[in-house]
PDB file of N, CA, C and O in Angstrom, chain B, residues numbered from 101:
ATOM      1  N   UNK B 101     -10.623  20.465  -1.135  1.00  0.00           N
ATOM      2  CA  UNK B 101      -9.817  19.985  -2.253  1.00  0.00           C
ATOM      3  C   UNK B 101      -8.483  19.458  -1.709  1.00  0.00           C
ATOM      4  O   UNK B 101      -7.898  20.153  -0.879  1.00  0.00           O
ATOM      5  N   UNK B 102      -7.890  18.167  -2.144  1.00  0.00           N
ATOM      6  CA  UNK B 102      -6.994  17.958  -1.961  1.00  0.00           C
ATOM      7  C   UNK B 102      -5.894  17.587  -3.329  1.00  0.00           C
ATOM      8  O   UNK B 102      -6.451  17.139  -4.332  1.00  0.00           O
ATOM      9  N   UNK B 103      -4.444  17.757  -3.377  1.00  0.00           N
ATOM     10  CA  UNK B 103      -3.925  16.922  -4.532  1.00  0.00           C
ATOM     11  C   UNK B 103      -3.893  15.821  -4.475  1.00  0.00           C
ATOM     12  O   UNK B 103      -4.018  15.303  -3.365  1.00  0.00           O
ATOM     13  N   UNK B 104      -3.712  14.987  -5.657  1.00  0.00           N
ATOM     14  CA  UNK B 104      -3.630  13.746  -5.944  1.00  0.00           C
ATOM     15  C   UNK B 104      -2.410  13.419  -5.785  1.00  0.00           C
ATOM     16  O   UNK B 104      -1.643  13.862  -6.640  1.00  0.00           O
ATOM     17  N   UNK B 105      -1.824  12.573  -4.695  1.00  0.00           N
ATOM     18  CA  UNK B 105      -0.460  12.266  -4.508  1.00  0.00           C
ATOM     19  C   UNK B 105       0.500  12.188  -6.362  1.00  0.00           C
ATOM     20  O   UNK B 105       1.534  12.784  -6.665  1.00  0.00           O
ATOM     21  N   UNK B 106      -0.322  11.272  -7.225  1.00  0.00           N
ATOM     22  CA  UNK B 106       0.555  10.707  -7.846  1.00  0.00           C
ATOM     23  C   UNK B 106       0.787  11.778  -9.088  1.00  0.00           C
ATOM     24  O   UNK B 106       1.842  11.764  -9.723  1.00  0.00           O
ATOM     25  N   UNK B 107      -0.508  12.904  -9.446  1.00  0.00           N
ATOM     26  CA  UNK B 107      -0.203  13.428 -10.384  1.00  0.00           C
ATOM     27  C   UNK B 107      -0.424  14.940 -10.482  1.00  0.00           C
ATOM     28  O   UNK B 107      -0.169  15.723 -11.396  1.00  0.00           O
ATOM     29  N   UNK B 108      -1.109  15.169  -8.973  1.00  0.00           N
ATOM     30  CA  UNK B 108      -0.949  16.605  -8.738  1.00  0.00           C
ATOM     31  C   UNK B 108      -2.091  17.658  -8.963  1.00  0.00           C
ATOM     32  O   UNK B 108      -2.008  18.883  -8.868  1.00  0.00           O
ATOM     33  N   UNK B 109      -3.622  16.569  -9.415  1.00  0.00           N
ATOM     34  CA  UNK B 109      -4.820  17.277  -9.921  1.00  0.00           C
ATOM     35  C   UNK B 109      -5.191  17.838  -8.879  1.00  0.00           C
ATOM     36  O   UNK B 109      -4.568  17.490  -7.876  1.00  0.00           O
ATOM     37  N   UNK B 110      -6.069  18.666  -8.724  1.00  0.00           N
ATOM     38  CA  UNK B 110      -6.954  18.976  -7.291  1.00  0.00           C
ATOM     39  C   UNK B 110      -8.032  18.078  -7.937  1.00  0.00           C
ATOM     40  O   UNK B 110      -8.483  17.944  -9.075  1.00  0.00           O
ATOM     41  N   UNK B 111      -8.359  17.252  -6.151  1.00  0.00           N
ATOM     42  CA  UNK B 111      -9.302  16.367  -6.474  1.00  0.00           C
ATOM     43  C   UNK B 111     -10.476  17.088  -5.325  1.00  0.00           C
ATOM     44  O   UNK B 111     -10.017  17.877  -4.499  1.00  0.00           O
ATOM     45  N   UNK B 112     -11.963  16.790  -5.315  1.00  0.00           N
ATOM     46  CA  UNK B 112     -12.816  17.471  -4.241  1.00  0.00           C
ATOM     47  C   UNK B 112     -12.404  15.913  -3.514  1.00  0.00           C
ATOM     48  O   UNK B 112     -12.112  14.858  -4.078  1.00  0.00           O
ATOM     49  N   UNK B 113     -12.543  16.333  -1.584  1.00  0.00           N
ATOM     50  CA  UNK B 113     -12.672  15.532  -0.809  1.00  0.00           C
ATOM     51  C   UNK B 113     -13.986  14.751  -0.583  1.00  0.00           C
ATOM     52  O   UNK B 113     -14.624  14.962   0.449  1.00  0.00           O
ATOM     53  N   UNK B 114     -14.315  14.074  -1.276  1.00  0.00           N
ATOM     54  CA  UNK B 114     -15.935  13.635  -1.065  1.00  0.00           C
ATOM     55  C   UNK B 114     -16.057  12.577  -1.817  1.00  0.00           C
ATOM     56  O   UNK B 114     -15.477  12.431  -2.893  1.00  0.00           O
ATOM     57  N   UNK B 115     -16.827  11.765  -1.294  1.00  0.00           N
ATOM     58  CA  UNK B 115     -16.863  10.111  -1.193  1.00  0.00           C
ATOM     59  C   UNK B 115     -17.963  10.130  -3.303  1.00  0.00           C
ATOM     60  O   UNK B 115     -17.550   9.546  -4.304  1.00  0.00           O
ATOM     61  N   UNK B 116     -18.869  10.727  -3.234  1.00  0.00           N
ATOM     62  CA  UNK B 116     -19.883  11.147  -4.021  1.00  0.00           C
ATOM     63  C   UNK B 116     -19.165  11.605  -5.478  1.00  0.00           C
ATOM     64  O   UNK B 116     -19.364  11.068  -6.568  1.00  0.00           O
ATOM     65  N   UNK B 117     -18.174  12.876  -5.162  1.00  0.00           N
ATOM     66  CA  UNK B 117     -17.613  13.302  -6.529  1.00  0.00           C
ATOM     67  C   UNK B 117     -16.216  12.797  -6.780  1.00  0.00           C
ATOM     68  O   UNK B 117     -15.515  13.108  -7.743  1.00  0.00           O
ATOM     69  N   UNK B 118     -15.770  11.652  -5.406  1.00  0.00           N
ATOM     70  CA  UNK B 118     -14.108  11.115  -5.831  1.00  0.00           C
ATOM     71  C   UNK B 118     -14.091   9.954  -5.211  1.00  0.00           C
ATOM     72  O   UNK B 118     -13.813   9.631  -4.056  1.00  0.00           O
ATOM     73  N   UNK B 119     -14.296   9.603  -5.778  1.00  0.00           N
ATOM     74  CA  UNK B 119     -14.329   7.583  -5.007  1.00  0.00           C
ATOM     75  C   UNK B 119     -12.670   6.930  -5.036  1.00  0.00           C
ATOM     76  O   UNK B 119     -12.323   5.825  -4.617  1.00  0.00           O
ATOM     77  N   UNK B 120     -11.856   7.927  -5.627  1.00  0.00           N
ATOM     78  CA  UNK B 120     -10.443   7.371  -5.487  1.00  0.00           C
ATOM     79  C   UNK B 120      -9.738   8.105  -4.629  1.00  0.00           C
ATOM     80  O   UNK B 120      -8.540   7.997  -4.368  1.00  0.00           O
ATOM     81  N   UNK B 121     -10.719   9.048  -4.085  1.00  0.00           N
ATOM     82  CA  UNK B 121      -9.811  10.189  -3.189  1.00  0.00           C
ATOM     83  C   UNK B 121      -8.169   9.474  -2.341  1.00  0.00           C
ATOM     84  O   UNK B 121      -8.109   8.303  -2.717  1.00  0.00           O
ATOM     85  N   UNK B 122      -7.496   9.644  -1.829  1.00  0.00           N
ATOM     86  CA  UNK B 122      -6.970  11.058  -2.647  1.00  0.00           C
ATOM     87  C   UNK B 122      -6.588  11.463  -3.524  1.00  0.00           C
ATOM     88  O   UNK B 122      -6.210  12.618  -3.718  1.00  0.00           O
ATOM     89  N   UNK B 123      -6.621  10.248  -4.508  1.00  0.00           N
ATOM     90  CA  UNK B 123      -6.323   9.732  -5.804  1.00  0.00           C
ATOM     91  C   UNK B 123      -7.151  10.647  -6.844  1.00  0.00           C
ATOM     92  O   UNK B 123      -8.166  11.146  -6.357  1.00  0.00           O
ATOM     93  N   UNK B 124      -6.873  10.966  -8.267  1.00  0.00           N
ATOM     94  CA  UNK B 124      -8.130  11.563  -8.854  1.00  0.00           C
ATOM     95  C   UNK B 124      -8.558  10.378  -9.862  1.00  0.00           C
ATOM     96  O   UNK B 124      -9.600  10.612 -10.474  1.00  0.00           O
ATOM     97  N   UNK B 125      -8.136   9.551 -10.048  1.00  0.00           N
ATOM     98  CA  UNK B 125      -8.819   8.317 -10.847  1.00  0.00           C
ATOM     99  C   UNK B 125      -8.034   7.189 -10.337  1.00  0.00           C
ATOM    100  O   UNK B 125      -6.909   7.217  -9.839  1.00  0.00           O
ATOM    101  N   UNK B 126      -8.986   5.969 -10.588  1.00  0.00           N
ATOM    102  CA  UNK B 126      -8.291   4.905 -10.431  1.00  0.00           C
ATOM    103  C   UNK B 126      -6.863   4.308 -11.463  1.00  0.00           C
ATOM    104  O   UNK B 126      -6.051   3.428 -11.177  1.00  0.00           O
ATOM    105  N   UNK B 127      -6.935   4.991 -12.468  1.00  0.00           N
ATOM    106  CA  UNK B 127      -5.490   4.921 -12.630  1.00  0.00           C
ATOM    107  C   UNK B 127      -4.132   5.311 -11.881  1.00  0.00           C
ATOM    108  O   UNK B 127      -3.115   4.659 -11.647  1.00  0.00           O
ATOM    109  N   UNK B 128      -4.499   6.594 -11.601  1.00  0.00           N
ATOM    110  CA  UNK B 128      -3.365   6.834 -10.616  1.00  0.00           C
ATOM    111  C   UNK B 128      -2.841   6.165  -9.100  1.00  0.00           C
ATOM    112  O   UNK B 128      -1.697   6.287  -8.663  1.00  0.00           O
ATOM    113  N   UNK B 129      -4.123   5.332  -8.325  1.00  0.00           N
ATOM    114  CA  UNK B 129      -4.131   4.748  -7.769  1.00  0.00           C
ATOM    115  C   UNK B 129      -3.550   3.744  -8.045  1.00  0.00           C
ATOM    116  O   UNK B 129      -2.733   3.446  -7.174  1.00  0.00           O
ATOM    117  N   UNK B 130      -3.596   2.999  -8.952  1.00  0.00           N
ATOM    118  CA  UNK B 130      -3.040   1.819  -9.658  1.00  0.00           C
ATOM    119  C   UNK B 130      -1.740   1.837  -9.617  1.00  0.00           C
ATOM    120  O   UNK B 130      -1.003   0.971  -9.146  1.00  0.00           O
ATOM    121  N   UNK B 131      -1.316   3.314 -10.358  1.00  0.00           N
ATOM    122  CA  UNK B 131       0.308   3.283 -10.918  1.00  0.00           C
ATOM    123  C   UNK B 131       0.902   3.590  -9.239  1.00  0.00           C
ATOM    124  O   UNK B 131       1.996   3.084  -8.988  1.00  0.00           O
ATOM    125  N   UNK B 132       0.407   4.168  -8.425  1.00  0.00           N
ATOM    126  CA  UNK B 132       0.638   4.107  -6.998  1.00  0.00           C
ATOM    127  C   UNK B 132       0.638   2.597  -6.187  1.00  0.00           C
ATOM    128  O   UNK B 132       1.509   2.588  -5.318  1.00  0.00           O
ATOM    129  N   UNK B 133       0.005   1.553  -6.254  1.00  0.00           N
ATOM    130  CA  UNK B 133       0.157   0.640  -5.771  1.00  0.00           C
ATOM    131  C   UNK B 133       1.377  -0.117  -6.479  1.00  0.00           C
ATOM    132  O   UNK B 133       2.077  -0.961  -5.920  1.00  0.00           O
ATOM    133  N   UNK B 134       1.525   0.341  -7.854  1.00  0.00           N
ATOM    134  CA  UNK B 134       2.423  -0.765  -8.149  1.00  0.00           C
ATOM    135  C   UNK B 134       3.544  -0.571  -8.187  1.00  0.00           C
ATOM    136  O   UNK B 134       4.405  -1.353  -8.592  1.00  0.00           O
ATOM    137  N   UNK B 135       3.766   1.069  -7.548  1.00  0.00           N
ATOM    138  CA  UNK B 135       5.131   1.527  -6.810  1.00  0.00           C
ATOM    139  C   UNK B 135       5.050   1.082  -5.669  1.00  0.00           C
ATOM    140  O   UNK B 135       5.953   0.322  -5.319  1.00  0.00           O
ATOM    141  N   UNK B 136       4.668   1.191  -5.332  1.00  0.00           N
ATOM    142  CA  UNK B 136       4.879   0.312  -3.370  1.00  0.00           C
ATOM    143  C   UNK B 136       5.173  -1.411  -4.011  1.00  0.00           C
ATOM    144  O   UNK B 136       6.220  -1.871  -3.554  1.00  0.00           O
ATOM    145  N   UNK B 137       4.539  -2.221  -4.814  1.00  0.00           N
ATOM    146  CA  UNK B 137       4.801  -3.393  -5.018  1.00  0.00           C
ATOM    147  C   UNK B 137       5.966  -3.604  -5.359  1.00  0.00           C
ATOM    148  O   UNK B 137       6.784  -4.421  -4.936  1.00  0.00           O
ATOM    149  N   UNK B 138       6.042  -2.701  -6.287  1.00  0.00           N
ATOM    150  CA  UNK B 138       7.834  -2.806  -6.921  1.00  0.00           C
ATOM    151  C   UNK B 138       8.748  -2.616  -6.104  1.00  0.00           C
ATOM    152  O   UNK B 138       9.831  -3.186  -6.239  1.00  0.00           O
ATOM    153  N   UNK B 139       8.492  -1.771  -5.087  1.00  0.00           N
ATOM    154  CA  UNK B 139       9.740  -1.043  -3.584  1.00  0.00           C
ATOM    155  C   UNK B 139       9.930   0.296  -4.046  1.00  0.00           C
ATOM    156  O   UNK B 139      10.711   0.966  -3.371  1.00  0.00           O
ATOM    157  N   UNK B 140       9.419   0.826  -5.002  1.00  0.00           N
ATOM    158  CA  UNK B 140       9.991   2.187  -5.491  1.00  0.00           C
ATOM    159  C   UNK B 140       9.844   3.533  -4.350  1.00  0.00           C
ATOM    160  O   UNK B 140      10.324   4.665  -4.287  1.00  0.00           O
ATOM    161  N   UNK B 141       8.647   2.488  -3.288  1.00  0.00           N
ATOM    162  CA  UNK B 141       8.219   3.401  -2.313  1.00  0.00           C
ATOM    163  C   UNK B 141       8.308   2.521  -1.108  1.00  0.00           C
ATOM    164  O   UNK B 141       7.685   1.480  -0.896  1.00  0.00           O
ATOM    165  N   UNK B 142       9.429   3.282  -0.154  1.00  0.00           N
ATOM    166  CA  UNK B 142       9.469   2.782   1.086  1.00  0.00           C
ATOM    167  C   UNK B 142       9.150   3.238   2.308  1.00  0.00           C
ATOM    168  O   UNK B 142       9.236   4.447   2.091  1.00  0.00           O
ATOM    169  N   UNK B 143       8.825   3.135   3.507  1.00  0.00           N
ATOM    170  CA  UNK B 143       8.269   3.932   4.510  1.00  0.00           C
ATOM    171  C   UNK B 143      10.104   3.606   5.233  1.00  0.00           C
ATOM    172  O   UNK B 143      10.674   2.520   5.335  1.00  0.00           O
ATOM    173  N   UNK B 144      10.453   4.556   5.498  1.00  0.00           N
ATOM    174  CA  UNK B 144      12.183   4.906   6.421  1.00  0.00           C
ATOM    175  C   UNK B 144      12.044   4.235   7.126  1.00  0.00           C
ATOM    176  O   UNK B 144      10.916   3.777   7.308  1.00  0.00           O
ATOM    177  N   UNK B 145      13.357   3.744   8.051  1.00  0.00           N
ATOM    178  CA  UNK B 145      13.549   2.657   9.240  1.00  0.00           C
ATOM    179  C   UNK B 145      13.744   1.395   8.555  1.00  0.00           C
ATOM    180  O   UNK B 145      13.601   1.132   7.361  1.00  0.00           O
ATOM    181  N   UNK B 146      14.251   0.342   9.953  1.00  0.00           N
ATOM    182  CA  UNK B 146      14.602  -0.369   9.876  1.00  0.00           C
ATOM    183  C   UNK B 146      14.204  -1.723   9.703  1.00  0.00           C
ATOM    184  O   UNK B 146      13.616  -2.066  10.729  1.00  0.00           O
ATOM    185  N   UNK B 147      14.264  -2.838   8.706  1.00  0.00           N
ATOM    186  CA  UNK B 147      12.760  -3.618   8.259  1.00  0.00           C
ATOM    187  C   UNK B 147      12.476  -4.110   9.589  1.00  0.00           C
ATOM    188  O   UNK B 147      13.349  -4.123  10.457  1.00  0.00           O
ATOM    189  N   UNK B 148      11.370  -4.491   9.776  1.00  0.00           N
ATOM    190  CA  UNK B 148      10.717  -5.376  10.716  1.00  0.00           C
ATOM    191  C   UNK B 148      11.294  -7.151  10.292  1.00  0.00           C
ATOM    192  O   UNK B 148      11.275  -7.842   9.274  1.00  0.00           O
ATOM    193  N   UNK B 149      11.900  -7.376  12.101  1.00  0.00           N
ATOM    194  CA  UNK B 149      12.123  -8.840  12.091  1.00  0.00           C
ATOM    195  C   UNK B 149      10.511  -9.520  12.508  1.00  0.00           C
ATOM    196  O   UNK B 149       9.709  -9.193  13.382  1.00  0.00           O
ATOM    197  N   UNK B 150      10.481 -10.396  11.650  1.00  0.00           N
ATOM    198  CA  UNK B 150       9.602 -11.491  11.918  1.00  0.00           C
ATOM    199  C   UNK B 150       9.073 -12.445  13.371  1.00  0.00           C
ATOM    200  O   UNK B 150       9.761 -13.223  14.032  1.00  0.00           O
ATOM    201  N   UNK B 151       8.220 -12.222  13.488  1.00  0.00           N
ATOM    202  CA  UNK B 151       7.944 -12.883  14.832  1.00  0.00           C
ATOM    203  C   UNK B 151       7.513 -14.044  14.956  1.00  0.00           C
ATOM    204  O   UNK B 151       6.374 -14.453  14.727  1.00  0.00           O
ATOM    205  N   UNK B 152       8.879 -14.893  15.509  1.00  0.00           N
ATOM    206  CA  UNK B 152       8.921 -16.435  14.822  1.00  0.00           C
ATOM    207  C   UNK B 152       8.023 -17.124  16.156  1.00  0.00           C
ATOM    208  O   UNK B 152       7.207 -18.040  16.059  1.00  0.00           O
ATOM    209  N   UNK B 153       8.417 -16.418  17.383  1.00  0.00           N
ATOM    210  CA  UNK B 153       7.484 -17.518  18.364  1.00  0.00           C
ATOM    211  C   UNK B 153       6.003 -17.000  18.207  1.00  0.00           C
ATOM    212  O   UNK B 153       5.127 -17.545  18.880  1.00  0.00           O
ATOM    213  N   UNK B 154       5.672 -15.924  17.308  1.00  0.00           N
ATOM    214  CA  UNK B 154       3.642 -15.415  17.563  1.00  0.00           C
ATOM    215  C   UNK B 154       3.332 -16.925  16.274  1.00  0.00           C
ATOM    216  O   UNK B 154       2.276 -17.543  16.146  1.00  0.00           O
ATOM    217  N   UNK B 155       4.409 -17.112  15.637  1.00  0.00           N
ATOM    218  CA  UNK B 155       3.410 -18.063  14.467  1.00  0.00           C
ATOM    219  C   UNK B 155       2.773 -18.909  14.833  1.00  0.00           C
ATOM    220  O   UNK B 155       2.973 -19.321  15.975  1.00  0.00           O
ATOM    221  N   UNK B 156       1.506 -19.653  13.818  1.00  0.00           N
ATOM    222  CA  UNK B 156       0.808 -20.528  14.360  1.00  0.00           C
ATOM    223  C   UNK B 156       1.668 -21.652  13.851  1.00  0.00           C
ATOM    224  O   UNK B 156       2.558 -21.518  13.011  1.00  0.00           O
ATOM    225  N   UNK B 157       1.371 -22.594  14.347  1.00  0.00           N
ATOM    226  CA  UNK B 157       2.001 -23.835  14.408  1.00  0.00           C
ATOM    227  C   UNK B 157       1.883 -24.791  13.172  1.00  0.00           C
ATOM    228  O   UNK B 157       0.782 -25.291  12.942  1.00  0.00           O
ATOM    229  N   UNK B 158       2.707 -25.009  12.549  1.00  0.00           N
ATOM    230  CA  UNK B 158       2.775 -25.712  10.896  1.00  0.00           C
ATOM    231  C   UNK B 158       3.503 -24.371   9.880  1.00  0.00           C
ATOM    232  O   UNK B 158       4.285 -24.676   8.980  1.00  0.00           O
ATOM    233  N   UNK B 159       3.229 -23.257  10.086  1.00  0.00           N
ATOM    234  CA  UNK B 159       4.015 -21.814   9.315  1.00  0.00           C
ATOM    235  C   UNK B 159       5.090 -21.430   9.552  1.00  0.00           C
ATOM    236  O   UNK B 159       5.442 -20.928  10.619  1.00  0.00           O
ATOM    237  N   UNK B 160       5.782 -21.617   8.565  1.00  0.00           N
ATOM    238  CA  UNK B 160       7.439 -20.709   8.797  1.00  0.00           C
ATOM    239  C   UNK B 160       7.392 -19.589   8.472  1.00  0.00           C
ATOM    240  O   UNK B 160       6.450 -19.243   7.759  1.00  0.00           O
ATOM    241  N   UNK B 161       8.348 -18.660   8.860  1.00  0.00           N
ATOM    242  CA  UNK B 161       8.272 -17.497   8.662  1.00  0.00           C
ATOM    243  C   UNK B 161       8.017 -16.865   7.078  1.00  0.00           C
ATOM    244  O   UNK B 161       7.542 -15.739   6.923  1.00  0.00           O
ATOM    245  N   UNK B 162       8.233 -17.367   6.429  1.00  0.00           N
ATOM    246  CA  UNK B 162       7.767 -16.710   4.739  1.00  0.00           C
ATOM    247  C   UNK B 162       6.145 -17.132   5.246  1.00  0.00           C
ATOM    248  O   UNK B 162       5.410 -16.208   4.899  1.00  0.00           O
ATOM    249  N   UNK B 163       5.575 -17.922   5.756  1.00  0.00           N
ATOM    250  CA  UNK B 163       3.763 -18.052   5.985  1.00  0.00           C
ATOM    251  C   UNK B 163       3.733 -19.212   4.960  1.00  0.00           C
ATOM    252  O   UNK B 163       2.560 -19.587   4.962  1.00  0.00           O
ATOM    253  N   UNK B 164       4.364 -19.889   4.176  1.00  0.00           N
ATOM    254  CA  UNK B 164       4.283 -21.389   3.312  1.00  0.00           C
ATOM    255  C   UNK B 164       4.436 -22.023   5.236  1.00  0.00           C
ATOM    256  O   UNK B 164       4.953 -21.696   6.304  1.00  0.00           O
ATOM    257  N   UNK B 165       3.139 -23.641   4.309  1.00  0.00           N
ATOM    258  CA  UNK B 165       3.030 -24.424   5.408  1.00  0.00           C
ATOM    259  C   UNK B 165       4.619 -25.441   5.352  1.00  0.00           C
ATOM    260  O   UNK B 165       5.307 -25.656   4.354  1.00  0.00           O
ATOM    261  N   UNK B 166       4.742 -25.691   6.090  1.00  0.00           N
ATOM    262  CA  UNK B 166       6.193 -26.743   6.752  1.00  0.00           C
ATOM    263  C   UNK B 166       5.596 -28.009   6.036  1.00  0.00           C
ATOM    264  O   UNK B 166       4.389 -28.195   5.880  1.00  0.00           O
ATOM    265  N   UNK B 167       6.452 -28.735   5.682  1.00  0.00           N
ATOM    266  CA  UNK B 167       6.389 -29.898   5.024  1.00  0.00           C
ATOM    267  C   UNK B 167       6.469 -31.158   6.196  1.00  0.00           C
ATOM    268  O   UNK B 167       6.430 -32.336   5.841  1.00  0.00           O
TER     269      UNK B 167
END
C-alpha cells in the first residue's frame, strides 16, 4: 500500500487494482499535473540554462522555427 500523493488514500501497489498508482484515481492525477503546469510545484535549484549550441539548426531557444 502506498498513499496517494495528492489526497492521502491508501492506494494497493499493483498495476491490476490501481492503474493510477501512486495516484488513487485519475482525478487526482489530473489535479496533480495541473499543479506542476501552473508552477505551484517546483523541483529546488537553480533553472536550467538552455543549450543554445546542442540546437538543431533553424530552432531558437523557445524551439519556434527562425524565420
Amino acid at each position: 500500500m502506498v498513499t496517494c500523493p495528492q489526497c492521502g488514500a491508501q492506494v494497493p501497489w499493483s498495476a491490476e487494482r490501481s492503474p493510477y498508482r501512486p495516484f488513487c484515481s485519475k482525478r487526482c492525477r489530473m489535479i496533480d499535473l495541473g499543479d506542476w503546469l501552473d508552477e505551484r510545484h517546483q523541483i529546488p535549484g537553480e533553472p536550467a540554462e538552455p543549450d543554445i549550441e546542442g540546437l538543431p539548426e533553424g530552432l531558437d531557444p523557445n524551439g519556434d522555427e527562425r524565420l
